[in-house]
N, C-alpha and C positions, 0 to 999 in steps of 0.2 A: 451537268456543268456546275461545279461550284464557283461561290460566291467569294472573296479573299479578300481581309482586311489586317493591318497592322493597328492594334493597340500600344500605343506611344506616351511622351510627355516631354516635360523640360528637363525633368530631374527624376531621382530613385526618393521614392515616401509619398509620391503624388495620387495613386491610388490606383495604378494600370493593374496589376493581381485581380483586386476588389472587381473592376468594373469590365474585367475579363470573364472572370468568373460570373460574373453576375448574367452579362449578357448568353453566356454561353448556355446558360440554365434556363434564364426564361425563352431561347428560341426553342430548348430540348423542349420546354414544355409545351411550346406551338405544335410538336411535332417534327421541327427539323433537325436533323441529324449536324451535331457540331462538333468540328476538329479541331483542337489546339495543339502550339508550337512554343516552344519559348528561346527567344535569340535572344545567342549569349550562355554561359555556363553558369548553371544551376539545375541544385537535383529536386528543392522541393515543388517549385511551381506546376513543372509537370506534374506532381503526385496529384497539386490540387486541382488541375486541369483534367484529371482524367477521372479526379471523383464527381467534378462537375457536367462531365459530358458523358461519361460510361467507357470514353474510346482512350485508347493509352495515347499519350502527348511526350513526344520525343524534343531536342535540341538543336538547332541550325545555329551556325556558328561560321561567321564569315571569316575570322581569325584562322581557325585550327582545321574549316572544313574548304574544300573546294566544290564547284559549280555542280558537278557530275554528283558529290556526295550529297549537297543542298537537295537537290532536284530531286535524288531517291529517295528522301525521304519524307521529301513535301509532298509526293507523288502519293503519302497513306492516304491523302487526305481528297482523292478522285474521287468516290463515289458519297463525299457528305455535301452537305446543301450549302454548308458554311464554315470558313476556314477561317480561325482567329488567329494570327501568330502575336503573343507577349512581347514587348520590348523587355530592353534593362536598360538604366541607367535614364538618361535621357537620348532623343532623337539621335543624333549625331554624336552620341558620346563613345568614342573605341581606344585605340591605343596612335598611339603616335607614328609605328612603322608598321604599313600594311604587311598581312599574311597571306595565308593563301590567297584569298579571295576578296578579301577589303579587312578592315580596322577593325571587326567586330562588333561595330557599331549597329543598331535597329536599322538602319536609313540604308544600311547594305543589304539588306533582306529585304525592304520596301522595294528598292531599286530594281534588286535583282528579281525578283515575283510580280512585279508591275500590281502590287498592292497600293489603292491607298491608308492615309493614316488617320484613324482616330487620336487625336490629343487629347487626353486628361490633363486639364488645368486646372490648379491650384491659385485663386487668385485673392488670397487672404493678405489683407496687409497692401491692397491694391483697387486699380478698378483699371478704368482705359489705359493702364500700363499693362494688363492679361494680353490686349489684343493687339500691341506690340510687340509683345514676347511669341505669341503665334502668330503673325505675321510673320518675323523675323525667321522663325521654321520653316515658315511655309514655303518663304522665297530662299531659303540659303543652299539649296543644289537643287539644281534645277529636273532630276529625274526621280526623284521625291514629292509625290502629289499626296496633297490634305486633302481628305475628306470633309473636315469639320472638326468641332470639337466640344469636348463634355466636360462642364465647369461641377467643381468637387471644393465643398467646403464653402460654401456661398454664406454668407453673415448674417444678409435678410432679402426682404423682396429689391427695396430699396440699391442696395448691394449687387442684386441679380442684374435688377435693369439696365444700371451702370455698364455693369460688363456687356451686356449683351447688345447695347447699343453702337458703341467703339466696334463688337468685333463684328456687326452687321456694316457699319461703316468700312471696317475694312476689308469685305467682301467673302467672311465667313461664318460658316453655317453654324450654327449651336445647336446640337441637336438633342440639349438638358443641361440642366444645374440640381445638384446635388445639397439639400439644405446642410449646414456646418451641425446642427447640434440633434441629427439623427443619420450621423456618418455610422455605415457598416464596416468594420474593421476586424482581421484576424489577429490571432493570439502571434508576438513573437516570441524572437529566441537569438540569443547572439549573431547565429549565424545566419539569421532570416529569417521567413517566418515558419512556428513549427510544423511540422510534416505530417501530413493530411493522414498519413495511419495512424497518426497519435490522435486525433481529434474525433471521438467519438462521437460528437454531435457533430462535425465537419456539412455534413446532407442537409439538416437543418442551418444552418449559418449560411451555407451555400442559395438555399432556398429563402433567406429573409432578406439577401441583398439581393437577389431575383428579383422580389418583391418589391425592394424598395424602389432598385432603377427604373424596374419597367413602371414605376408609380410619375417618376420623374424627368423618362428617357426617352423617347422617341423611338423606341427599336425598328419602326417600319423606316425610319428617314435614315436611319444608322446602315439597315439592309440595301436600301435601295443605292449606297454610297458607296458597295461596295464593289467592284470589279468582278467582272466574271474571269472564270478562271479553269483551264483543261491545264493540266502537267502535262509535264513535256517530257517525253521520253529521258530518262537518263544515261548520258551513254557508257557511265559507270556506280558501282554501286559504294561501300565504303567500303575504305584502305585498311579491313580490321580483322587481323589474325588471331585466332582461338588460341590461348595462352594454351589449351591441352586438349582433346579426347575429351576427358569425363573431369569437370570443372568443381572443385567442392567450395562452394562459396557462404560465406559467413554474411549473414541475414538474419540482424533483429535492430533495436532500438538502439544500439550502439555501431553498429556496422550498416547502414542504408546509401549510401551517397554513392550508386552507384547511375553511371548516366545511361537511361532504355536502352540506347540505340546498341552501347555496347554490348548489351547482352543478347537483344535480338539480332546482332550482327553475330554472336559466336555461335546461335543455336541455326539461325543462316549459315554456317558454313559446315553445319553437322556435328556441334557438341552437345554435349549433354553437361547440363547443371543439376547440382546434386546441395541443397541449401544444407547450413545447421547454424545452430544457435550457442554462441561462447556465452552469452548472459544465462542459457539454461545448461550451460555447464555439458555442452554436447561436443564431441569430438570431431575433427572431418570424416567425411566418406573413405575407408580404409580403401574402398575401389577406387578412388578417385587416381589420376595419374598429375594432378598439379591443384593447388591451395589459393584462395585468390582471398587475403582479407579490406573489403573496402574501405573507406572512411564514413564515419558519424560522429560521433559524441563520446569516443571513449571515456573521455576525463568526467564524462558525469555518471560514468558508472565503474570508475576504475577501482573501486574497492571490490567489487564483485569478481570481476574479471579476472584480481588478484587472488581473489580466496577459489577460484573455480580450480580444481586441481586437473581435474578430469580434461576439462577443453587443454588447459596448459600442457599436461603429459600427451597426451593426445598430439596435439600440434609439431611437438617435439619428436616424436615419436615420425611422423609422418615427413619433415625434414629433414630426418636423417637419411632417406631414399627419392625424395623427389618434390619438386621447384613449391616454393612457396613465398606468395607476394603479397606485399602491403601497401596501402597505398594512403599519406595521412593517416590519419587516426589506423590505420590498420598498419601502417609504420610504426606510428610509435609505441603498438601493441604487441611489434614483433622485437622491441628494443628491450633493455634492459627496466629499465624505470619509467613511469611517469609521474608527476607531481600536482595536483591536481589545485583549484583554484584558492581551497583552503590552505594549501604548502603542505601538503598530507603527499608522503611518498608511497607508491604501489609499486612494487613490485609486477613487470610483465615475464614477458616470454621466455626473453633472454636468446631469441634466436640472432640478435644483432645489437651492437651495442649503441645503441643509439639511446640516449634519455635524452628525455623532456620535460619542461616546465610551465606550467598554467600560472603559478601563484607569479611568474615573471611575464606579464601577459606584451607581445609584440604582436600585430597585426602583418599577416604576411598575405598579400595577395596582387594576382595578375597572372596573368599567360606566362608560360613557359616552352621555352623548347628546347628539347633532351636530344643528346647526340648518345648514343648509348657506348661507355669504354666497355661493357661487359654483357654477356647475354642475360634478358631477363623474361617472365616466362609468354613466349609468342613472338618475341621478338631477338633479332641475331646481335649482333655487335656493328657500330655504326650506324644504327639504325636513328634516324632522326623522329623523332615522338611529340608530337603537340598536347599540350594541356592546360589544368588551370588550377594556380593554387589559392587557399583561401581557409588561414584557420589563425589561432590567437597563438600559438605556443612556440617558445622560447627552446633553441639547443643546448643542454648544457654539453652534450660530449655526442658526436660521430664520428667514431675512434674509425670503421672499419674501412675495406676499399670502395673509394667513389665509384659508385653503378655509372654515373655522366656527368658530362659536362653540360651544365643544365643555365642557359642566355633567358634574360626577361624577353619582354619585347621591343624594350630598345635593343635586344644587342649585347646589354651589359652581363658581367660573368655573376653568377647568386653562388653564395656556399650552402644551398640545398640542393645539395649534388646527391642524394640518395646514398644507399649501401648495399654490399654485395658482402655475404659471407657465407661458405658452404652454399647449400641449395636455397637458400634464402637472399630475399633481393627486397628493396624496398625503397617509394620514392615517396618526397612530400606533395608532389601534384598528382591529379587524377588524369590519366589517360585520354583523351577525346580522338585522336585518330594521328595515323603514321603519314609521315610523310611518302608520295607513292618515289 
């Protein structure tokens, strides 16, 4: 029977990653086997959850996933001692019109898994107002239980006391405070923080916030807070069609942002993935029967990508007979142009005419949901698709035919409606599951 906790806070920067990771390293090194989760859409945290545990860390998503899909997947996590799942944002933070399953928000995963929550608080700039801000969490729905909570950024002892006094008074636990000026911290990146196969010292850095928390942290009082925990059967698995047979997917430094479950869902349904690399100037799988390019970081390698002749001819070559999809950055890979943050034009693929622009930097993100006017590859037409978009760049031209009709999640209509042209399809959000 495992053990099942939510790592939370008030807000996004408070330090839940950090003190996920950390805890999840120093039980590895007791000996107990640790699984992580992370609610909400994002693809690097799991990478670093799964360099800190050993076990691969998938996505639950109360937005885009339903109960039956939660549950299957929270079900990897039966036979470890201890089950972390990551917040985002803050507690309660989701979208405004429920989806499938609630708002997306952390507090719907709590609810739903009868976890309680670790708080990471941040209480810089304060003292007995921390322990009204957790308080105020603690009581604002009612099927949301606190564990307690762990103060991050402390100023001095003096400082510590403070907090820790109020939030004893107000009848919760503190099971650490984190000194402010030997905070462990990861490297970022625009889009978050950077992704755990870049960081070759990643094990080490993992391991020196091990060290630090468990210097400062109470891991046995943190254990003992947390719920036990059997999954429950699920009486369905996820709503997720193999875009082909034999999948040739683009994987390297600039193509990564793809979400686990999806791909361990296609090789669950009996495909085969066949990786290559467009930075090392490699072609797809000539066997392959559909092209799948994901999103990463195009724009910081878009000169390469232009001068690669070989992946270029290749790709084109492979569209002229069968389906090839982009998805973000693998979108605008398959457009005509992208522009990169310096205003430097690259020349892409040219399987669609889509260009794009960095040096006109707009922040585009939130849920989406696609109604599909045209087939794209796994999926028929009308088909309603859930996702999540989230990148800096600017359209200058989507000349060809809308792929969808692609609502936020209020409702409202976005003109990243994707593109369809020949056997080429491509959307600016990532995939996370179909509606059944």
């Amino acid at each position: 029977m495992a053990a099942g906790l939510v790592i939370s806070a008030p807000a996004s920067g408070v330090g839940k990653t950090t003190l996920t990771l950390a805890l999840a390293r120093a039980w590895r090194h007791r000996g107990l086997n640790v699984q992580c989760f992370k609610s909400g859409p994002d693809y690097i945290d799991p990478a670093f959850h799964a360099a800190a545990t050993g076990r691969a860390s998938v996505n639950v998503d109360s937005w885009a996933m339903d109960r039956g899909a939660i549950s299957h997947l929270v079900g990897r996590g039966a036979d470890a001692d201890v089950v972390l799942a990551e917040g985002s944002m803050g507690l309660f933070d989701g979208v405004a019109a429920p989806g499938v399953s609630g708002t997306g928000a952390t507090a719907d995963i709590a609810e739903m898994l009868g976890w309680p929550v670790v708080l990471v608080i941040d209480p810089s700039g304060q003292a007995q107002t921390a322990a009204a801000i957790a308080a105020g969490l603690r009581d604002y729905r009612p099927g949301v239980r606190l564990a307690g909570v762990v103060l991050n950024r402390v100023a001095s002892p003096r400082h510590e006391d403070l907090v820790r006094r109020a939030l004893n008074d107000a009848g919760i636990a503190v099971f650490g405070a984190l000194p402010r000026h030997a905070e462990i911290s990861l490297p970022k990146r625009h889009l978050g923080l950077v992704q755990a196969e870049e960081q070759a010292e990643i094990g080490k850095l993992i391991d020196e916030a091990a060290r630090f928390v468990a210097e400062h942290v109470d891991l046995d009082a943190v254990l003992r807070s947390a719920a036990s925990w059997t999954p429950q059967p699920a009486a369905n698995g996820l709503n997720v069609t193999p875009p082909g047979q034999r999948i040739a997917l683009a994987r390297d430094a600039a193509f990564s942002f793809v979400y686990p479950h999806m791909l361990e869902a296609w090789r669950g349904a009996g495909a085969e993935i066949s990786t290559f690399s467009p930075l090392s100037d490699e072609a797809p799988d000539a066997s392959a029967d559909v092209c799948w390019l994901p999103g990463g970081y195009p724009e910081l390698h878009a000169g390469r990508i232009a001068a690669n002749a070989r992946f270029r001819s290749g790709l084109r070559a492979f569209a002229e007979t069968r389906p090839v999809h982009g998805e973000c950055g693998g979108y605008m890979v398959l457009g005509t142009a992208l522009t990169d943050a310096d205003g430097v034009r690259h020349e892409m693929t040219g399987l669609l005419g889509l260009e794009t622009s960095f040096a006109k930097r707009r922040m585009h993100l939130g849920y989406r949901l696609a109604t599909l006017a045209a087939p794209m590859p796994g999926h028929r037409p009308s088909a309603r698709l859930r996702g999540h978009e989230f990148h800096y760049s600017t359209i200058l031209a989507q000349p060809d035919t809308p792929l969808a009709v692609v609502h936020d999640a209020t409702g409202a209509v976005i003109a990243e409606t994707g593109s369809q042209r020949g056997h080429a399809t491509g959307t600016f959000f990532h995939l996370i599951a179909e509606d059944r």
